[in-house]
N, C-alpha and C positions, 0 to 999 in steps of 0.2 A: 059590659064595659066596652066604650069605644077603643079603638086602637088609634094608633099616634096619628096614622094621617087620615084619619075620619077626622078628627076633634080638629086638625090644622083646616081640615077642607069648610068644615065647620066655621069655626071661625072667620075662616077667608071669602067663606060665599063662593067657594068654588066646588065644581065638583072633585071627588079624589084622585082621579088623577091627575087635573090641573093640577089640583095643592102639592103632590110629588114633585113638582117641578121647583118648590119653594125650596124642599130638602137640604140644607146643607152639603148631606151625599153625593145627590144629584148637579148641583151647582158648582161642587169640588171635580167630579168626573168631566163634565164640562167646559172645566178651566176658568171658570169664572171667579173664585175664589181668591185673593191675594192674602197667602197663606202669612205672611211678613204683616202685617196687618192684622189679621186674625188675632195669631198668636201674642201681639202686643196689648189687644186691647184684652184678651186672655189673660196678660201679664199685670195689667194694668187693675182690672177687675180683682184677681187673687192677693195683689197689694192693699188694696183697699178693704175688700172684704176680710182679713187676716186680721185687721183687727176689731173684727167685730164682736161684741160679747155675750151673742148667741146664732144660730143658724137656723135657718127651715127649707129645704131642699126637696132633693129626691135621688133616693137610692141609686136606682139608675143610672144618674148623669154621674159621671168623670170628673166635672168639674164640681157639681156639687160635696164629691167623694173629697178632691183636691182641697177644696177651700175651710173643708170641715178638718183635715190633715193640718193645716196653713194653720187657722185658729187654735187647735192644737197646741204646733210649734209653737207659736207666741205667748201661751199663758201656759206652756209646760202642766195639761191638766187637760184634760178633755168636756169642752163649752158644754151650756144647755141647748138641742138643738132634737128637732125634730125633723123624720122623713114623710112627706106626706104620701107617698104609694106604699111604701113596704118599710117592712123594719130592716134597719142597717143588717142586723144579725143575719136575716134571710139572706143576702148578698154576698158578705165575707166570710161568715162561719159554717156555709151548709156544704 
C-alpha cells in the first residue's frame, strides 16, 4: 500500500517530495493558508453534505468522521454509509 504522499506525488507527476510541498500541513506552517476561508468553505461543505441520504468517506478524515455525525443529527438515525480504507469500528471502538 502506498502511503499518502506517494499516491499525491503520484497523481501530481511530481516526485515525493515536491508533492510534500502540496500538504495542507506544509502550506499551513508556511502561512499560506487563510484559515477564515478554510473553515468556511468547511462550513459550507458540512451544510450541504448533512443533508445527504448516504455517505462514502474515509475513516481517517475528521471531516469525513464530521459529516457522517452532521447526517446523523439530521435524520436522528444513523445514514447508509461506507468507509473505503477501514471500518469505522477500527477507529472509535479499539
Amino acid at each position: 500500500m502506498q502511503t499518502r504522499s506517494g499516491l499525491l506525488a503520484r497523481a501530481l507527476g511530481l516526485p515525493r517530495d515536491k508533492a510534500l510541498a502540496h500538504f495542507i500541513e506544509t502550506r499551513n506552517e508556511k502561512g499560506l493558508i487563510d484559515r477564515r476561508r478554510l473553515f468556511g468553505a468547511l462550513f459550507a461543505d458540512l451544510q450541504l453534505l448533512s443533508r445527504a441520504d448516504a455517505f462514502v468517506g474515509t475513516a481517517a478524515s475528521w471531516t469525513s468522521r464530521l459529516v457522517l455525525l452532521a447526517i446523523a443529527g439530521e435524520i436522528a438515525a444513523v445514514p447508509p454509509f461506507a468507509m473505503v480504507d477501514k471500518p469505522l469500528g477500527q477507529l472509535w471502538f479499539a
